[in-house]
N, C-alpha and C positions, 0 to 999 in steps of 0.2 A: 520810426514811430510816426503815426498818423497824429496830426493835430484836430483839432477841435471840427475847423473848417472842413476838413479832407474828411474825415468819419462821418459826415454828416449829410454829405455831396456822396457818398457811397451806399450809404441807408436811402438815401430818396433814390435815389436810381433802381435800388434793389428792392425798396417797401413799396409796391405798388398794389392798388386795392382790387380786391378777386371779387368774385359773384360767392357767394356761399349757397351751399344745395338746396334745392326749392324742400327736400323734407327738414329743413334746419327749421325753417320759417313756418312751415307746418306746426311741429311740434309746440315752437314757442307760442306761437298765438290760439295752437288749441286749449279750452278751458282745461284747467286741472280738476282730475280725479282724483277726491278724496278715498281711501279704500274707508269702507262700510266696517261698522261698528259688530265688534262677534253679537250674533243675534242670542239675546237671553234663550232662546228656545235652544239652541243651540249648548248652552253653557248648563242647562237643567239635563239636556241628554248625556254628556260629558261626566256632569258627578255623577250621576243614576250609575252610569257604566263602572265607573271608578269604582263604585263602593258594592256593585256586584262582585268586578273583581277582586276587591278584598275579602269580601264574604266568600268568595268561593275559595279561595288561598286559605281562610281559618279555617272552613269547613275539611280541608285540605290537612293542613295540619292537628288537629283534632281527629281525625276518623282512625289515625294508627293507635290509638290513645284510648280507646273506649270502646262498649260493647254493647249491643241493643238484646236482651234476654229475657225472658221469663224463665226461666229453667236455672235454679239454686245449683246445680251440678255443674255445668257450663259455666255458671260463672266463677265460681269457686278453683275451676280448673285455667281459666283466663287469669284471675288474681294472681291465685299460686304464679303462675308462669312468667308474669311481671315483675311480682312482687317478693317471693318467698311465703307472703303472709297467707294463713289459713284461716279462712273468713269459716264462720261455723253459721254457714246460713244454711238451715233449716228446709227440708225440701214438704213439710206438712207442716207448712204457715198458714194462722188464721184466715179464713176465706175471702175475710175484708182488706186483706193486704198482696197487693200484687205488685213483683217485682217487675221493674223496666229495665234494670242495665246496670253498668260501672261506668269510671271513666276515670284514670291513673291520673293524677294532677305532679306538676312540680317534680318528678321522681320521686316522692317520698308516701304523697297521702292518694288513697284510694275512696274513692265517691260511689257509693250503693245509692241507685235512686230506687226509687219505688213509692208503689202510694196506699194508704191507708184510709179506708172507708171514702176512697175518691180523694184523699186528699195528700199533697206532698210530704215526704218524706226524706230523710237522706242518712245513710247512717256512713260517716265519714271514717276512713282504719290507717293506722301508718304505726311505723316499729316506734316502740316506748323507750325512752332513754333508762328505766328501769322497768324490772319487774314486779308483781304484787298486784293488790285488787282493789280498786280504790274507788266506792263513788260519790257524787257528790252533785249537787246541784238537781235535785228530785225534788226537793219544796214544791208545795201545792200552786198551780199556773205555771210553773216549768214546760219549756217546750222543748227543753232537752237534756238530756243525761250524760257524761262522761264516765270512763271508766278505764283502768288499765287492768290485762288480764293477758298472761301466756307471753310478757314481753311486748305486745300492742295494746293501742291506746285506741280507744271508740270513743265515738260522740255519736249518739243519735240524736239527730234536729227535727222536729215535729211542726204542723205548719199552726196546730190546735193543742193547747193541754189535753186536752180531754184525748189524741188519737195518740200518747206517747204508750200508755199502757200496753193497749193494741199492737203497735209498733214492734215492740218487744218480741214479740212471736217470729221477727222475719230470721231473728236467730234461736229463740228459745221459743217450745209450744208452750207453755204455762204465761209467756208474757214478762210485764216488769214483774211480778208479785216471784217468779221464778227465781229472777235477779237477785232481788234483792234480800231473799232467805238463806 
């Protein structure tokens, strides 16, 4: 075993002081570089991008799901095919109602848009937990109807009281006044 004296008499002979590399001394004495702050400009292009690509992902998901139409045939044949449900959409619908499309929600409810004298429309269809004819909710300022009929259930949503009557025609020509005799 070494003692105190001999260990100590072995490090000074062995610890003797080096030069250290001229880029040691470099570095240390160059100023420090802060790294620079993410520029806002930067951070506005970043969400922009983000939230295209999201929108384009729903768009994405959404396009197998729905139908862009005019033509009551086409669409009635798209539904059927989805759905099972026979939609009795009327192919000589008042002039002031023009059909736009569907669009299958949730697996259950089917979405008819279209518009009436310029204005939105939706007449929403999905299987009825029972059968039978039922309507309700026609009071005077109503902007929409419900009803079940054949085992499905309708709601037509109106954007105006006044364009539900109208409305009526995109499945019956006579309108509500047909409906409801």
């Amino acid at each position: 075993m070494h003692t105190t004296d001999e260990l100590e008499a072995d490090l000074s002979r062995h610890l003797t002081a080096i030069a250290a590399p001229a880029e040691l001394w470099e570095r240390i004495q160059r100023p420090r570089v802060r790294p620079t702050p993410f520029p806002a400009h930067r951070m506005i292009w970043a969400m922009a991008c983000a939230v295209l690509v999201v929108a384009g992902m729903w768009g994405l998901r959404r396009r197998g799901d729905s139908i862009e139409t005019s033509e009551a045939a086409q669409l009635r044949a798209w539904v059927m095919a989805r759905t099972g449900l026979n939609l009795p959409l009327a192919d000589d619908a008042s002039p002031a109602v023009r059909l736009l499309g569907a669009e299958y929600k949730d697996g259950s409810t089917v979405q008819v848009r279209y518009q009436v004298g310029g204005h939105e429309a939706t007449l929403y269809v999905s299987k009825a937990p029972r059968s039978g004819s039922k309507f309700h909710d026609v009071s005077s300022g109503s902007k929409q109807v419900s009803w079940t009929m054949r085992g499905e259930h309708y709601t037509l949503a109106c954007a105006f009281p006044a364009d539900l009557r109208e409305a009526c025609t995109i499945c019956h020509a006579g309108g509500l006044q047909t409906v409801l005799n």
